[in-house]
C-alpha positions as CSV (number, residue, x, y, z in Angstrom):
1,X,-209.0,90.5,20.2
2,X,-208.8,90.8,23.8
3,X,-211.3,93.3,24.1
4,X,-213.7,90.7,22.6
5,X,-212.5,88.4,24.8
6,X,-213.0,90.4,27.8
7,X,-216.7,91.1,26.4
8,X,-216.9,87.4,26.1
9,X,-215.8,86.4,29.9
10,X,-217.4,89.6,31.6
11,X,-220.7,90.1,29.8
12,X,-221.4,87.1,28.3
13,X,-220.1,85.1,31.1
14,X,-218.6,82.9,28.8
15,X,-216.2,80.0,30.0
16,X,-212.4,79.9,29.4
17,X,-213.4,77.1,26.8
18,X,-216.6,78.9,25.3
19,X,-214.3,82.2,24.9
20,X,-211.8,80.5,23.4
21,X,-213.8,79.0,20.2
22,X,-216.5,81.8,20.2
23,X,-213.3,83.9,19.6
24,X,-212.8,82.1,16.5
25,X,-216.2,83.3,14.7
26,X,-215.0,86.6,15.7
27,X,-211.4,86.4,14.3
28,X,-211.7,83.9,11.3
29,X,-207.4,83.7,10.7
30,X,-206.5,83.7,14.3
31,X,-204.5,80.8,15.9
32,X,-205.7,78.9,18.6
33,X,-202.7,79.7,20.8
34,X,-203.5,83.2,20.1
35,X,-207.0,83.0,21.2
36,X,-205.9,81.2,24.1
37,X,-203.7,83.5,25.3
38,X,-206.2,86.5,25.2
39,X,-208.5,84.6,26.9
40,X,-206.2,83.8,29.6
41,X,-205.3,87.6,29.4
42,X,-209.0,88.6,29.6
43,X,-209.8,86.1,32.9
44,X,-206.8,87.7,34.4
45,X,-208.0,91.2,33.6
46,X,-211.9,90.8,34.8
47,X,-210.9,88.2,38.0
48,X,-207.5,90.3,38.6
49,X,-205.8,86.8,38.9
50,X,-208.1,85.4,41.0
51,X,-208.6,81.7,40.6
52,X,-211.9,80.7,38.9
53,X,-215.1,80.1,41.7
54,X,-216.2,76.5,41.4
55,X,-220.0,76.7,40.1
56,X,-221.3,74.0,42.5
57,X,-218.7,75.8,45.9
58,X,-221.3,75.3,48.4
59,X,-222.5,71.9,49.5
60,X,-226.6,71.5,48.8
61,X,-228.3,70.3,51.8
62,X,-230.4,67.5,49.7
63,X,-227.0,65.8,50.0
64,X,-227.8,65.7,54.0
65,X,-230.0,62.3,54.2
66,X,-232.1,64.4,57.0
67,X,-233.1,67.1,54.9
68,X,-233.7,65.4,51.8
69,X,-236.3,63.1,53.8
70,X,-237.5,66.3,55.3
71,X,-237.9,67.8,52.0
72,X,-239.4,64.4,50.0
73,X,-241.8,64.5,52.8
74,X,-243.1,67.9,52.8
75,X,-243.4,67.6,48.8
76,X,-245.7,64.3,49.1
77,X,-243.1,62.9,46.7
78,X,-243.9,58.9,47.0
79,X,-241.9,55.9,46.1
């Protein structure tokens, strides 16, 4: 089971939640503190105990009033 869940976070780029109940279609009679525990073994084994990288880590620069004026402007978006 930990193989698959590897497969799952590494390939499939699954989350720790997807994993989890994706792992369940694959293993029918397993527990969910089972499949929770592989999938905490499986992000520790691709991300080497890393902590998870936020998805959204770096700020966007529409979020800077400037350049989102620049950018509505240069689009020709109107009110």
């Amino acid at each position: 089971m930990i193989e698959k869940a590897v497969f799952l976070v590494r390939e499939a780029h699954a989350s720790r939640e997807t994993a989890v109940h994706a792992l369940l279609e694959y293993f029918p009679g397993s527990s969910f503190e089972d499949r929770l525990r592989c999938v905490h073994e499986a992000w520790d084994i691709v991300h080497r105990g890393a902590p998870p990288v936020p998805v959204y880590s770096a700020r966007s620069e529409v979020s800077d009033a400037r350049y989102f004026a620049a950018a509505h402007e240069r689009h020709a978006f109107t009110d």
